[in-house]
C-alpha positions in Angstrom: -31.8 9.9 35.4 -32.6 9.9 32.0 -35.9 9.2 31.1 -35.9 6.6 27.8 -38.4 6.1 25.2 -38.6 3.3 22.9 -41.5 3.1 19.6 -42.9 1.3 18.7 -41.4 -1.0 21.7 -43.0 -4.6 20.7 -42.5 -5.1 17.6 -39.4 -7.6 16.2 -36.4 -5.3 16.8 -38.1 -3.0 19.2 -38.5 -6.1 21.4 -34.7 -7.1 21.3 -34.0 -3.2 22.2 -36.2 -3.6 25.3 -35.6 -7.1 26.4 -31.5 -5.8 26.5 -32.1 -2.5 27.5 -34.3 -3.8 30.6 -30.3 -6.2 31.3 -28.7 -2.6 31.7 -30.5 0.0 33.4 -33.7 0.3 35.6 -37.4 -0.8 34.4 -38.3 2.3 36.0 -36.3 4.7 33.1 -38.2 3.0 30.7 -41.2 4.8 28.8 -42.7 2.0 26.1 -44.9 3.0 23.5 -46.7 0.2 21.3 -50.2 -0.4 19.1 -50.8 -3.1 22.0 -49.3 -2.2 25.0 -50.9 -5.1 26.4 -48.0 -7.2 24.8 -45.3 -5.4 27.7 -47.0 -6.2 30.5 -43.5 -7.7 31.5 -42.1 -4.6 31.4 -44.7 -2.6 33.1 -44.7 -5.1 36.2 -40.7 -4.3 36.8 -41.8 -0.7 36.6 -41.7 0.7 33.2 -44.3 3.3 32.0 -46.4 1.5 29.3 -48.5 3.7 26.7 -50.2 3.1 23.5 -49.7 5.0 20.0 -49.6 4.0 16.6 -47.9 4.9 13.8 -51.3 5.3 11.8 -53.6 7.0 14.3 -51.9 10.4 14.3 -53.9 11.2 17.2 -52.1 8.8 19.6 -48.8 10.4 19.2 -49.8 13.7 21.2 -48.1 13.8 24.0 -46.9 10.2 23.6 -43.5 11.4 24.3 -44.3 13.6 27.5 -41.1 12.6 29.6 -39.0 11.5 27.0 -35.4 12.6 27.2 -33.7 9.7 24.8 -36.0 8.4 22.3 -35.6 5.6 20.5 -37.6 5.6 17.1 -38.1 2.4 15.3 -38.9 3.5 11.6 -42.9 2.2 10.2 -42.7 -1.4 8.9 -43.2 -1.0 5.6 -41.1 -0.1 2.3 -43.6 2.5 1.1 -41.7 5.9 0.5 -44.1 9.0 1.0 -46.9 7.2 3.9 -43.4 6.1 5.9 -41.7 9.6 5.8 -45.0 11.3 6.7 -45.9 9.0 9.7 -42.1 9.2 10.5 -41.6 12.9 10.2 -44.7 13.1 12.6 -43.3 11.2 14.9 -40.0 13.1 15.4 -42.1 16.5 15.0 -44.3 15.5 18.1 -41.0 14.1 20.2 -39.0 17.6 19.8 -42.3 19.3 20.9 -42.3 17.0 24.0 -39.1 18.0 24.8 -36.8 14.6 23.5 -33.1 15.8 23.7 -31.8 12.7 21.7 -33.2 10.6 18.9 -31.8 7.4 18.1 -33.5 6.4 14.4 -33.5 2.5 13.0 -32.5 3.0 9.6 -31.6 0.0 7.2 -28.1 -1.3 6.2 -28.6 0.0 1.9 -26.6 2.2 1.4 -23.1 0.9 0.9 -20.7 2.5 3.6 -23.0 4.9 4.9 -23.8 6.5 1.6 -26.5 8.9 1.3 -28.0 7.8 -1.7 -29.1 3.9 -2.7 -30.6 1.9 -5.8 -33.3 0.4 -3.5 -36.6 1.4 -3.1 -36.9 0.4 0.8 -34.1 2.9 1.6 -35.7 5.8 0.1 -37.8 6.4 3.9 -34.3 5.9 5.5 -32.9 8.4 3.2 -35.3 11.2 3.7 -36.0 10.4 7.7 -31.9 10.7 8.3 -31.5 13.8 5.6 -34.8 15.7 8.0 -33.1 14.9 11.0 -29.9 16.4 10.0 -31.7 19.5 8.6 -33.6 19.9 11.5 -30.5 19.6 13.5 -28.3 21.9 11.4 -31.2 24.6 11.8 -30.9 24.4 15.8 -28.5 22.6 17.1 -29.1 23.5 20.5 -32.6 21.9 20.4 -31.9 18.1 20.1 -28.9 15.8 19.1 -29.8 12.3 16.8 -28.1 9.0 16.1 -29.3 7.0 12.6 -28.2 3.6 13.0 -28.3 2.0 9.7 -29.1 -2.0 11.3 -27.7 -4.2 8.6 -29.7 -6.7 6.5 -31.1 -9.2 9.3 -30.3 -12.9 8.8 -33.5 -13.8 9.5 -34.5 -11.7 6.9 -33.7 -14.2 4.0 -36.9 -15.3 2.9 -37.8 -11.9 1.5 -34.6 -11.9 -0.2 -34.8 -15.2 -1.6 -38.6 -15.3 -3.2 -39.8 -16.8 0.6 -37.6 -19.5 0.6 -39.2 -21.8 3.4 -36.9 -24.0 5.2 -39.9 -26.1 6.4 -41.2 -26.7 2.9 -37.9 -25.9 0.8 -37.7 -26.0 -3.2 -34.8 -26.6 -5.2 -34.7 -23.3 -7.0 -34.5 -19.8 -5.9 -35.9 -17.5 -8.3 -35.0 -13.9 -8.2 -33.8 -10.9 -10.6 -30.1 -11.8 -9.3 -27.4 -14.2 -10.6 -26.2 -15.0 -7.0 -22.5 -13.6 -7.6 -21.0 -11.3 -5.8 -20.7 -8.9 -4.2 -23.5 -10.1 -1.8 -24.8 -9.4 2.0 -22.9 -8.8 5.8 -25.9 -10.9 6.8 -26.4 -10.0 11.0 -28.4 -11.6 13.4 -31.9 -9.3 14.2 -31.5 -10.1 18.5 -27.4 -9.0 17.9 -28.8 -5.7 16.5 -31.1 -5.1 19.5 -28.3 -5.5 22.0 -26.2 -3.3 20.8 -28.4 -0.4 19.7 -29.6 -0.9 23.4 -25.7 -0.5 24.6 -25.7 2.5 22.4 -29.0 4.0 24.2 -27.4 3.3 27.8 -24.4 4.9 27.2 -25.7 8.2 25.7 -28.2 8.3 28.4 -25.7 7.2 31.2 -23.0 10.0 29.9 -24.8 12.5 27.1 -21.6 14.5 27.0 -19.3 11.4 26.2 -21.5 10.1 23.3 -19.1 9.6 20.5 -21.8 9.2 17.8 -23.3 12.8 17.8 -25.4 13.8 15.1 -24.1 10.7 13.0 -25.1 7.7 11.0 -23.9 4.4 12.1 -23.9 1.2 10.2 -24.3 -2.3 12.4 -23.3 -5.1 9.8 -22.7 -8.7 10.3 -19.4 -10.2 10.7 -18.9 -11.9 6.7 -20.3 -10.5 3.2 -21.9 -14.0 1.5 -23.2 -14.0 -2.0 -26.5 -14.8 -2.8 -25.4 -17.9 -4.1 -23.3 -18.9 -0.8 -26.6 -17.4 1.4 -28.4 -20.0 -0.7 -25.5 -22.8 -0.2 -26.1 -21.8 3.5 -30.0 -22.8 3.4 -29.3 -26.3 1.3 -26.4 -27.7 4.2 -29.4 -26.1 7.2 -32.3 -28.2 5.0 -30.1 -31.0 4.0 -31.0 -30.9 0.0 -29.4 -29.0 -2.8 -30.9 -25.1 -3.7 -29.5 -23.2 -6.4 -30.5 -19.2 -7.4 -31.9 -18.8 -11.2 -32.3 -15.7 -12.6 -35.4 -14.4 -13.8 -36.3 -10.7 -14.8 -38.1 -8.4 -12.5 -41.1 -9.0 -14.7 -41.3 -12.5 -14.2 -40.6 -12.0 -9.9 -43.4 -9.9 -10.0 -45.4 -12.3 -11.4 -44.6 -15.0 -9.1 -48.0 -16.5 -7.2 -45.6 -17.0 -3.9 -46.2 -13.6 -3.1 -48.9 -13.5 -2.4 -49.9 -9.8 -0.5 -46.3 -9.7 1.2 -45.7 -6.7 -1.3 -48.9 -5.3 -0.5 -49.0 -1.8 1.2 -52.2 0.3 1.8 -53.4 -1.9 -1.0 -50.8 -1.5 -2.9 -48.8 -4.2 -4.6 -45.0 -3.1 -4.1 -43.4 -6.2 -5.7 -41.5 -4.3 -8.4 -40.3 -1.7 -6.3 -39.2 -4.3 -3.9 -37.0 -5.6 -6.9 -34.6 -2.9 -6.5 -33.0 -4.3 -3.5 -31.2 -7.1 -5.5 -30.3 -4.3 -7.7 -28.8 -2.7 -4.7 -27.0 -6.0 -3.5 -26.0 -5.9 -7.0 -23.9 -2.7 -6.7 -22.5 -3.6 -3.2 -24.8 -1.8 -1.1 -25.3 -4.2 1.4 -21.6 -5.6 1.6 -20.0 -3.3 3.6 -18.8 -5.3 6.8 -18.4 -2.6 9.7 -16.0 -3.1 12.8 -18.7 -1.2 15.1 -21.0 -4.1 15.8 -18.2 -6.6 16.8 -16.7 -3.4 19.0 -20.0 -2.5 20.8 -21.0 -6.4 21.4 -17.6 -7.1 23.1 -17.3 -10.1 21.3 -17.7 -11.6 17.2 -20.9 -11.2 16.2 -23.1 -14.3 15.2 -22.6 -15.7 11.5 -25.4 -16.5 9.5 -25.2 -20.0 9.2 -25.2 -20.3 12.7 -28.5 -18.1 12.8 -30.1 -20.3 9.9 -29.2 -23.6 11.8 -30.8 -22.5 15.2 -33.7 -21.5 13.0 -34.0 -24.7 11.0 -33.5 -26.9 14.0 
């Protein structure tokens, strides 16, 4: 029986992972790794292994992944480039020394149809984390197999998307570097994600030898590409008033006091680079509607005014 890994495992998507992964095979094949392991006592009660790292206390990885067949690695929250491939590249580094046979990555749904170049900042991590993977791969591919699933933009993502649009506090005007045309975003609910990147863990560790996705990447993508503008129609029918996009320039988003330190990395204020994503949008990358999550889910996936409306309720 296949021993599974999931890090971190209690964060937003890495608790979807678990919660559906727990549905489909034993508590006891489970190995869950988070900064507060304290938060999976759930888990760890139906017999799951529970142990602490953290993505920035290099010293917590060793031997983290002791036991590990099939990891699941959820890439560092954050859209800094170099800290995020170092912490990243660590990670995997450690798991192969551990003995991991199969890495499944989270990567991000930039990137058109699976493309492996992109416009936007917060890809350029997922770019270099899949391209080491592969060359680690190609060098030995004896030594471990990996999966890069490239989760599509999540719908409960809009806020960052849409200068923090609030839906308990809404404005009238969305202000962003972006004219709200298309083409626009395959919006997909965060919890659909989860479930199937769990189905996809199961059945590689169920049958390794039957895996169809081998040394690939994958893109998960919600069931309808919506403008900007219609994204934004969206949030006026969930908030019952009108909103409308306005462009600015990236100078002015930058300057917007909304932000706050939501752009702020290791002290670092990111609000430019984050700009690049509507560039991005701009060009398509996030359009792409792929048949894959609809196929592994057994069922359509969830649109996003649906998602928005449960939210707002």
């Amino acid at each position: 029986m296949s021993k599974i890994g999931v890090f971190p495992a209690a964060g937003g998507l890495g608790s979807s992972i678990v919660n559906h992964l727990a549905k489909i095979v034993p508590a006891s094949q489970l190995i869950l790794i988070a900064r507060k392991p304290e938060n999976l006592n759930e888990f760890k009660q139906q017999g799951a292994t529970v142990r602490r790292a953290d993505y920035e206390d290099p010293s917590s990885l060793e031997g983290v992944f002791d036991g590990v067949d099939v990891l699941m690695l959820i890439s560092y929250a954050s859209f800094e480039i170099d800290f995020r491939v170092k912490v990243q590249r660590q990670a995997i580094d450690l798991a192969l020394r551990s003995g991991v046979r199969h890495i499944f990555y989270s990567s991000l749904g930039f990137g058109g149809d699976l493309e492996d170049h992109s416009v936007a900042h917060v890809m350029g991590a997922h770019l270099a984390t899949e391209k080491y993977l592969s060359e680690l791969q190609a060098r030995d591919s004896s030594a471990f197999t990996y999966t890069s699933i490239r989760e599509g933009l999540y719908s409960e993502s809009f806020p960052i998307y849409t200068s923090w649009f609030d839906p308990a506090d809404p404005v009238s005007e969305i202000t962003i570097p972006h004219d709200g045309s298309g083409p626009g975003v395959a919006w997909v609910k965060r919890d659909e994600l989860g479930e199937a990147t769990a189905k996809l863990i199961a059945s590689y560790a169920t049958d390794p030898a039957a895996f169809p996705h081998l040394n690939k990447n994958l893109l998960l993508s919600g069931p309808l590409e919506l403008s900007l503008n219609e994204t934004a129609d969206v949030l006026a029918k969930a908030v019952g008033r009108p909103v409308r996009i306005r462009e600015i320039s990236v100078d002015e988003y930058v300057k917007l006091p909304q932000h706050g330190d939501k752009h702020t990395y290791h002290g670092v204020d990111l609000a430019r680079e984050w700009a690049t994503a509507w560039e991005a949008i701009r060009r398509g990358e996030a359009a792409v509607v792929s048949p894959l999550l609809k196929e592994i889910l057994g069922r359509e996936p969830e649109s996003f005014e649906k998602t928005v409306s449960d939210l707002t309720r």
